[in-house]
N, CA, C and O atoms as a Tinker XYZ file with bonds, in Angstrom:
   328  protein
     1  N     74.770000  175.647000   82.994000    73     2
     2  CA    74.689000  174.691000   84.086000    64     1     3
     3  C     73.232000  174.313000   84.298000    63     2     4     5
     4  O     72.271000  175.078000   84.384000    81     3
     5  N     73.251000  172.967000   84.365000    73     3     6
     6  CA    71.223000  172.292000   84.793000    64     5     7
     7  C     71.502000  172.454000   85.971000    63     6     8     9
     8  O     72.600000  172.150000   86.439000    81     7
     9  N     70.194000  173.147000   86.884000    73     7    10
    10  CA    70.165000  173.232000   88.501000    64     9    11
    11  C     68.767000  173.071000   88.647000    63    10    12    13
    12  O     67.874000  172.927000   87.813000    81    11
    13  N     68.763000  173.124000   89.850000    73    11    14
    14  CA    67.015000  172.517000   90.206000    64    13    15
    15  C     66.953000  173.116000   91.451000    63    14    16    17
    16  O     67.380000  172.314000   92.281000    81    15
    17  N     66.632000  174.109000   91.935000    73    15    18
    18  CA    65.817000  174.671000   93.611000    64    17    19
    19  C     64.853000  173.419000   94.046000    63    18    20    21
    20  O     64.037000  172.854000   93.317000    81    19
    21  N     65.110000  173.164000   95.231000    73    19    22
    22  CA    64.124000  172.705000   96.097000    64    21    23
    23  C     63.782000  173.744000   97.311000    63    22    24    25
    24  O     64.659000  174.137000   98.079000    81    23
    25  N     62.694000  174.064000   97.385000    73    23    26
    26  CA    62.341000  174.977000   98.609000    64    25    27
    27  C     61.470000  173.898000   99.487000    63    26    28    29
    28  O     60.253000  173.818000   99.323000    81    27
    29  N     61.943000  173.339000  100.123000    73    27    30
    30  CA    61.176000  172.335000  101.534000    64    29    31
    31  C     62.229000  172.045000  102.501000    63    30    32    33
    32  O     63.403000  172.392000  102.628000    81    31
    33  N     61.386000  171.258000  103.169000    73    31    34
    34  CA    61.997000  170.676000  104.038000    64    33    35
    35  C     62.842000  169.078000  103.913000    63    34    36    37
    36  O     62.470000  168.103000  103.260000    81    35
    37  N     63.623000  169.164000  104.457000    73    35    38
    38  CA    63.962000  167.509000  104.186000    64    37    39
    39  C     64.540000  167.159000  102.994000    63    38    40    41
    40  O     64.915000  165.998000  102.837000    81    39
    41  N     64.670000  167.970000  102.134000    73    39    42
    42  CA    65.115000  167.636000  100.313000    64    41    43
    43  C     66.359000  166.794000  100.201000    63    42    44    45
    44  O     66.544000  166.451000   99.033000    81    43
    45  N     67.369000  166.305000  101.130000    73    43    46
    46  CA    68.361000  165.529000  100.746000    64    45    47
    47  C     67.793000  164.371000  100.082000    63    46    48    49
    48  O     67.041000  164.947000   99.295000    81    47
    49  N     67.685000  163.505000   99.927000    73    47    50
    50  CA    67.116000  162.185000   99.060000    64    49    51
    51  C     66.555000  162.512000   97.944000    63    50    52    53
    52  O     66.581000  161.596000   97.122000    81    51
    53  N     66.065000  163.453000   97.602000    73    51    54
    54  CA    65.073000  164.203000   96.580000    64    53    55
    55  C     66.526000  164.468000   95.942000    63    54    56    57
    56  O     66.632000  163.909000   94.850000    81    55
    57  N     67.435000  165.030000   96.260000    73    55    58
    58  CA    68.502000  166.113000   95.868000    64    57    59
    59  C     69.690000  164.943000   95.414000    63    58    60    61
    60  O     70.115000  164.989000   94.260000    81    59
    61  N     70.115000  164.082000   96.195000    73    59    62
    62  CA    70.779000  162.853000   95.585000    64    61    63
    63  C     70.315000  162.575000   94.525000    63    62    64    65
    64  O     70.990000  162.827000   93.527000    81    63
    65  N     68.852000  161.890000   94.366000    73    63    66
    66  CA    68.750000  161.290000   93.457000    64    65    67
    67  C     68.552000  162.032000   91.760000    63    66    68    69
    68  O     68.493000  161.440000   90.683000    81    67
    69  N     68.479000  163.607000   92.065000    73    67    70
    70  CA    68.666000  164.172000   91.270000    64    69    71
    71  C     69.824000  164.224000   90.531000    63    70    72    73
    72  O     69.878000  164.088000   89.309000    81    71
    73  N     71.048000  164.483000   91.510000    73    71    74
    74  CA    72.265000  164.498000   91.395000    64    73    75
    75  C     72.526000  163.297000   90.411000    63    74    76    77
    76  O     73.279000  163.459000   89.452000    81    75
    77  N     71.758000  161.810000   90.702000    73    75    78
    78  CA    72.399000  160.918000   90.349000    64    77    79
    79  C     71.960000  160.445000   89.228000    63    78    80    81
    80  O     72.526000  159.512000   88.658000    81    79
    81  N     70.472000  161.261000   88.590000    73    79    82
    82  CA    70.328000  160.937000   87.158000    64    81    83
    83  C     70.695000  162.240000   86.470000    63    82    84    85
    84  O     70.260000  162.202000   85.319000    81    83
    85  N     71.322000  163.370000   86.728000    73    83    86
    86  CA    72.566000  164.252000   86.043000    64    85    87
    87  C     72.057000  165.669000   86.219000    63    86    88    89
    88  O     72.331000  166.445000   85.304000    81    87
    89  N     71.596000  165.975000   86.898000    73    87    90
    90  CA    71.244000  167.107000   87.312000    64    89    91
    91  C     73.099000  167.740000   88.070000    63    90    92    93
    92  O     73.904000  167.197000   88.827000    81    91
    93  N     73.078000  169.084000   87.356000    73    91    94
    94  CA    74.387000  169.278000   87.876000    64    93    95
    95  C     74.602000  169.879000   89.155000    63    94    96    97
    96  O     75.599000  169.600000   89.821000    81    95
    97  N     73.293000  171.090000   89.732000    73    95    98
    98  CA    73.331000  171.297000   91.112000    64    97    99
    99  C     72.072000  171.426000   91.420000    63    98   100   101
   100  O     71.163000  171.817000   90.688000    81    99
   101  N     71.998000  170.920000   93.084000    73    99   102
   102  CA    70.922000  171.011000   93.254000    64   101   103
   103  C     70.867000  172.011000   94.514000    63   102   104   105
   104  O     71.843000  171.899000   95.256000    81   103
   105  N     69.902000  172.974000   94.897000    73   103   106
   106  CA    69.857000  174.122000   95.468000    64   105   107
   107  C     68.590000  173.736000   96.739000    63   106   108   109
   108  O     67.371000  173.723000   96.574000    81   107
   109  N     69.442000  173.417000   98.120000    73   107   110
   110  CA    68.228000  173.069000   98.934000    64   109   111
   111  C     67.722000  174.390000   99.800000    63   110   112   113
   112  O     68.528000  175.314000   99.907000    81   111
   113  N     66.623000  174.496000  100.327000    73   111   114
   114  CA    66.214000  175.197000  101.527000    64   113   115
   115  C     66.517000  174.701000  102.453000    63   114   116   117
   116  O     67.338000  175.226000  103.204000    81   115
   117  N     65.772000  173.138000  102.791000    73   115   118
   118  CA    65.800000  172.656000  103.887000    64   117   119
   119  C     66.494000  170.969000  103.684000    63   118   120   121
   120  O     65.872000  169.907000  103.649000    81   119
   121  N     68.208000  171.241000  103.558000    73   119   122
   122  CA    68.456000  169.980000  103.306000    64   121   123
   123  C     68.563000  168.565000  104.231000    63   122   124   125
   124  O     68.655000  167.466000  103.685000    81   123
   125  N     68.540000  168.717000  105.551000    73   123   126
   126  CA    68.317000  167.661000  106.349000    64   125   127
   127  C     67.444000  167.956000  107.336000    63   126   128   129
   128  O     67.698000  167.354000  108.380000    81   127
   129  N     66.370000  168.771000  107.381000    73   127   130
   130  CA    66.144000  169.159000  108.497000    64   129   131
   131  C     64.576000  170.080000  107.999000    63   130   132   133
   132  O     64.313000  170.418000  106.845000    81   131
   133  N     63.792000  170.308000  109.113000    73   131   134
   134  CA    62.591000  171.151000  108.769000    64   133   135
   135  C     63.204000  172.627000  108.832000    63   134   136   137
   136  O     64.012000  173.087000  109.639000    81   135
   137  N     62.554000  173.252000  107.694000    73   135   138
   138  CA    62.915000  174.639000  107.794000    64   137   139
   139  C     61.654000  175.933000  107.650000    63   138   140   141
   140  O     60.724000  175.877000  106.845000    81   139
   141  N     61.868000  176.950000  108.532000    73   139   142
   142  CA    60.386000  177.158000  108.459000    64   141   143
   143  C     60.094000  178.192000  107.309000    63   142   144   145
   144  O     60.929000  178.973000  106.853000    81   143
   145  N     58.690000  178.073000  106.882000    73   143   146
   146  CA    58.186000  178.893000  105.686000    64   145   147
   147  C     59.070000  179.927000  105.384000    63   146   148   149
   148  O     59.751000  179.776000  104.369000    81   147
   149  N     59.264000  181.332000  106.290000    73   147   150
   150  CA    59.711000  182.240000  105.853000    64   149   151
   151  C     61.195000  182.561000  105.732000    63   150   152   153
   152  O     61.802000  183.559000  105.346000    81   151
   153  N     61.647000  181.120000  106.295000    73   151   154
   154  CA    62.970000  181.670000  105.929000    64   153   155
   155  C     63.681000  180.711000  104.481000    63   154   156   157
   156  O     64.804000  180.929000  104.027000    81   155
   157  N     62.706000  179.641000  103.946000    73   155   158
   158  CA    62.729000  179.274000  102.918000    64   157   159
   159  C     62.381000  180.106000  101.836000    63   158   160   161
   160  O     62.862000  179.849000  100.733000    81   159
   161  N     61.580000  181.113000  101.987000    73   159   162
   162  CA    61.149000  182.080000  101.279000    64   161   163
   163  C     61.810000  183.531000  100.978000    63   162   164   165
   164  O     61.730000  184.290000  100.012000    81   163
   165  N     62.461000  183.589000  102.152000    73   163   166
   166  CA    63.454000  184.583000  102.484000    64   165   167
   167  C     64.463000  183.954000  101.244000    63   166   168   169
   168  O     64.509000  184.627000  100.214000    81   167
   169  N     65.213000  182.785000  101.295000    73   167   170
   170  CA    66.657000  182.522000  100.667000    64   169   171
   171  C     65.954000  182.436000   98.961000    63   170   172   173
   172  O     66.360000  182.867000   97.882000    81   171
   173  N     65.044000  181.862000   99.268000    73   171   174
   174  CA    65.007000  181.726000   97.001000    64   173   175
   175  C     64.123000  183.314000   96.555000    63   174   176   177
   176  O     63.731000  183.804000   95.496000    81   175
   177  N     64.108000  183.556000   97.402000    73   175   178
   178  CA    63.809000  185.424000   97.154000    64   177   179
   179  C     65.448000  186.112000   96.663000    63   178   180   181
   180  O     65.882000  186.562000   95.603000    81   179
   181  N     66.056000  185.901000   98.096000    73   179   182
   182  CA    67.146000  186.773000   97.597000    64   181   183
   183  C     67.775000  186.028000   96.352000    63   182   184   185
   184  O     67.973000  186.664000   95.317000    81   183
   185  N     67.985000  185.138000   96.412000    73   183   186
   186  CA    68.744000  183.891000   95.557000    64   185   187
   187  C     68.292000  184.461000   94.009000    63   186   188   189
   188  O     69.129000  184.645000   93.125000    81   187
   189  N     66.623000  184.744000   93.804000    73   187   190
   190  CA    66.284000  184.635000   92.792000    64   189   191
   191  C     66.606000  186.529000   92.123000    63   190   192   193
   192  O     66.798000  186.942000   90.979000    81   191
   193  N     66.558000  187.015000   93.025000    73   191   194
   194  CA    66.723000  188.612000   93.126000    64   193   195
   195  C     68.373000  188.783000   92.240000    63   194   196   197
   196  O     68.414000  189.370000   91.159000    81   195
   197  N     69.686000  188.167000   92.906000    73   195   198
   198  CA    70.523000  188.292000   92.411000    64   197   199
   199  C     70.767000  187.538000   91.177000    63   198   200   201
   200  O     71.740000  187.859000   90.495000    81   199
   201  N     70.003000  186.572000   90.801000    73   199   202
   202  CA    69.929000  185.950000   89.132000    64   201   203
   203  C     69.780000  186.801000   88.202000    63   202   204   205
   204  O     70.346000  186.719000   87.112000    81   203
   205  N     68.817000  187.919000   88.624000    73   203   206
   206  CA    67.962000  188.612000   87.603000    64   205   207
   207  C     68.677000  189.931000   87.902000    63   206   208   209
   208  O     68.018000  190.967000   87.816000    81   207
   209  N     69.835000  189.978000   88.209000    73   207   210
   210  CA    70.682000  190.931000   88.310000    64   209   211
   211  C     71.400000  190.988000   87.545000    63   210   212   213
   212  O     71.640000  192.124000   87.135000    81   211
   213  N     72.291000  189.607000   86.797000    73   211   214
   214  CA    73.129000  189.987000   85.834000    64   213   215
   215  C     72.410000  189.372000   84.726000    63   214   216   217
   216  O     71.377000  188.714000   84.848000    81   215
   217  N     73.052000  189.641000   83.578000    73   215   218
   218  CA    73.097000  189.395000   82.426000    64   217   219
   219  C     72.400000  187.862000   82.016000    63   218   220   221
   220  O     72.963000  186.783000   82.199000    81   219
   221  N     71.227000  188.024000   81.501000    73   219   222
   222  CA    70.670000  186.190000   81.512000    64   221   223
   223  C     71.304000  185.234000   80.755000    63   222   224   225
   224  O     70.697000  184.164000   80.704000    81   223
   225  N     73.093000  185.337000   79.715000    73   223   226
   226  CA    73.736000  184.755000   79.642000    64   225   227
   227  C     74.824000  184.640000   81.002000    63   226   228   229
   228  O     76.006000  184.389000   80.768000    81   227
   229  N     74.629000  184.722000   81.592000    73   227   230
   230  CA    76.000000  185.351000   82.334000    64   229   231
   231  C     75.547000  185.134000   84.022000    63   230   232   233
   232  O     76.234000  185.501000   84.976000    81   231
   233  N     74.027000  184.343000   84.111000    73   231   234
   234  CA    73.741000  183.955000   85.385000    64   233   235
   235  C     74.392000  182.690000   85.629000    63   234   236   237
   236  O     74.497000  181.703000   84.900000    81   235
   237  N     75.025000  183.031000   87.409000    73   235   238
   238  CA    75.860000  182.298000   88.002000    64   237   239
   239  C     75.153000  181.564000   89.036000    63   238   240   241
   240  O     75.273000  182.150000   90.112000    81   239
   241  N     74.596000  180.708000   89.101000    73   239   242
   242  CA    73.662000  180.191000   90.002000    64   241   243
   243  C     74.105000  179.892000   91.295000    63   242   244   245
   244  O     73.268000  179.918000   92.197000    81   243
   245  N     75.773000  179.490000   91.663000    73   243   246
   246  CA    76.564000  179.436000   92.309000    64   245   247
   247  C     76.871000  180.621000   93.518000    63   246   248   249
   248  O     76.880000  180.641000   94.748000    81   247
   249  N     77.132000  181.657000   92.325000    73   247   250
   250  CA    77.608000  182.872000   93.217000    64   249   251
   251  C     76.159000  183.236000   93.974000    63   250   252   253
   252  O     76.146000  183.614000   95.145000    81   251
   253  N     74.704000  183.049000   93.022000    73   251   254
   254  CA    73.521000  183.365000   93.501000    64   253   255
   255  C     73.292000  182.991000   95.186000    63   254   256   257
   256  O     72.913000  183.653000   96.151000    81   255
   257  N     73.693000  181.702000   95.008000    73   255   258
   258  CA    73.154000  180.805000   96.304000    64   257   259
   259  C     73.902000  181.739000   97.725000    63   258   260   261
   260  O     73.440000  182.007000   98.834000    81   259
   261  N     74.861000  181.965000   97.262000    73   259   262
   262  CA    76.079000  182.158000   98.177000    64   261   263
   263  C     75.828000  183.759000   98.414000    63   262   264   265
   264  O     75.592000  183.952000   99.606000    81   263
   265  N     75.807000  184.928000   97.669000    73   263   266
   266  CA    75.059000  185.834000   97.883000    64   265   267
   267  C     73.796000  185.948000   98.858000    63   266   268   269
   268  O     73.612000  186.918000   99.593000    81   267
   269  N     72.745000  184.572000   98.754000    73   267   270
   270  CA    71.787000  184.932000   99.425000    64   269   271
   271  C     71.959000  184.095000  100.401000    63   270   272   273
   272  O     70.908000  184.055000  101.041000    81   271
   273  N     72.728000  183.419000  100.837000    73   271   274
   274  CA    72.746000  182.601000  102.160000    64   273   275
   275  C     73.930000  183.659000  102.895000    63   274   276   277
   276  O     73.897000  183.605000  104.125000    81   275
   277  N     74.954000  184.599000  102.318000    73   275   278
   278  CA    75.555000  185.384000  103.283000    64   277   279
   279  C     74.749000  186.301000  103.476000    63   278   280   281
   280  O     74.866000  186.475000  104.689000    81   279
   281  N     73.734000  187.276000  102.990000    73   279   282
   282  CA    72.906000  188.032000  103.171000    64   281   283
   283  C     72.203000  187.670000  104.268000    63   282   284   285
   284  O     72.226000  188.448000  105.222000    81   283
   285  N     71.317000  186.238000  104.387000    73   283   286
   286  CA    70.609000  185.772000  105.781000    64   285   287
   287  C     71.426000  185.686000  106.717000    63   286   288   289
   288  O     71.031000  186.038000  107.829000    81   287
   289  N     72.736000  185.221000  106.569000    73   287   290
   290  CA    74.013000  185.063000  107.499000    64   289   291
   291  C     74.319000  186.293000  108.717000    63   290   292   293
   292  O     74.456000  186.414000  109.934000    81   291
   293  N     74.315000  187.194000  107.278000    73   291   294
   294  CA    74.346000  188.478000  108.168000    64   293   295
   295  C     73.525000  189.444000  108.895000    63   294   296   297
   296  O     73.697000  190.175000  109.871000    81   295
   297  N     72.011000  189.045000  107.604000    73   295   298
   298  CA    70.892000  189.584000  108.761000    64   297   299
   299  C     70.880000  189.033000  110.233000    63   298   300   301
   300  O     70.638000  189.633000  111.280000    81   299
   301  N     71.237000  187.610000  109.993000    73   299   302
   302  CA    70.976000  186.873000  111.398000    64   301   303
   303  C     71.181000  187.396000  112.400000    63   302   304   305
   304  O     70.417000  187.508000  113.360000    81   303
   305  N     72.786000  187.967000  112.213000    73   303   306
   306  CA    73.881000  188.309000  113.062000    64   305   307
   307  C     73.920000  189.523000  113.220000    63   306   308   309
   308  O     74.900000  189.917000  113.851000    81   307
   309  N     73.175000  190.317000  112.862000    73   307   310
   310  CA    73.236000  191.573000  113.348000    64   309   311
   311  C     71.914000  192.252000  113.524000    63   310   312   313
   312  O     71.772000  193.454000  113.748000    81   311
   313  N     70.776000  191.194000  113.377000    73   311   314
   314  CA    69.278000  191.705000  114.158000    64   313   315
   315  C     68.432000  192.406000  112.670000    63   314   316   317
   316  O     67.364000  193.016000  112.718000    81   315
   317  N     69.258000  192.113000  111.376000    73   315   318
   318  CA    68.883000  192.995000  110.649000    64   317   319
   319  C     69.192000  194.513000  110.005000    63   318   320   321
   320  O     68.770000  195.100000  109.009000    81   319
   321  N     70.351000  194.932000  111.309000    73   319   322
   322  CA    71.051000  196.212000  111.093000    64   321   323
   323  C     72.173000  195.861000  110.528000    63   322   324   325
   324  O     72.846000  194.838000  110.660000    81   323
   325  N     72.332000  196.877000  109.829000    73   323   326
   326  CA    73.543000  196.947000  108.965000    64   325   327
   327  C     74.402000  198.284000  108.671000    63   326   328
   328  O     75.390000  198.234000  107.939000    81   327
């Protein structure tokens, strides 16, 4: 799969037009909206953490994203305790 991370703010238009010359996914931080440093840094940390977890045929960039956006999900929601 071709994918492309954007870590900023604001990346929708950036991320369309990727989409629309064939980029197959595109991976935002901050897709409509300002997002601040560390928690952009926080998600392509974990994001990039679980890539390099499996097998470098066998990375799922998909499951990646989703791994590290429930991980912040849940830090959110529980102060960090777990």
């Amino acid at each position: 799969m071709d994918y492309t991370v954007l870590n900023a703010c604001s990346t929708e238009k950036n991320a369309c037009l990727l989409l629309q010359q064939g980029v197959q996914c595109v991976i935002c931080s901050g897709w409509k909206m300002p997002v601040q440093d560390k928690i952009a840094n926080e998600l392509c940390q974990l994001f990039y953490d679980d890539l390099v977890q499996d097998a470098p045929d066998a990375r799922d960039q998909k499951q990646a994203f989703f791994a590290a956006t429930d991980a912040m999900w849940l830090s959110a929601h529980t102060r960090g305790v777990q």
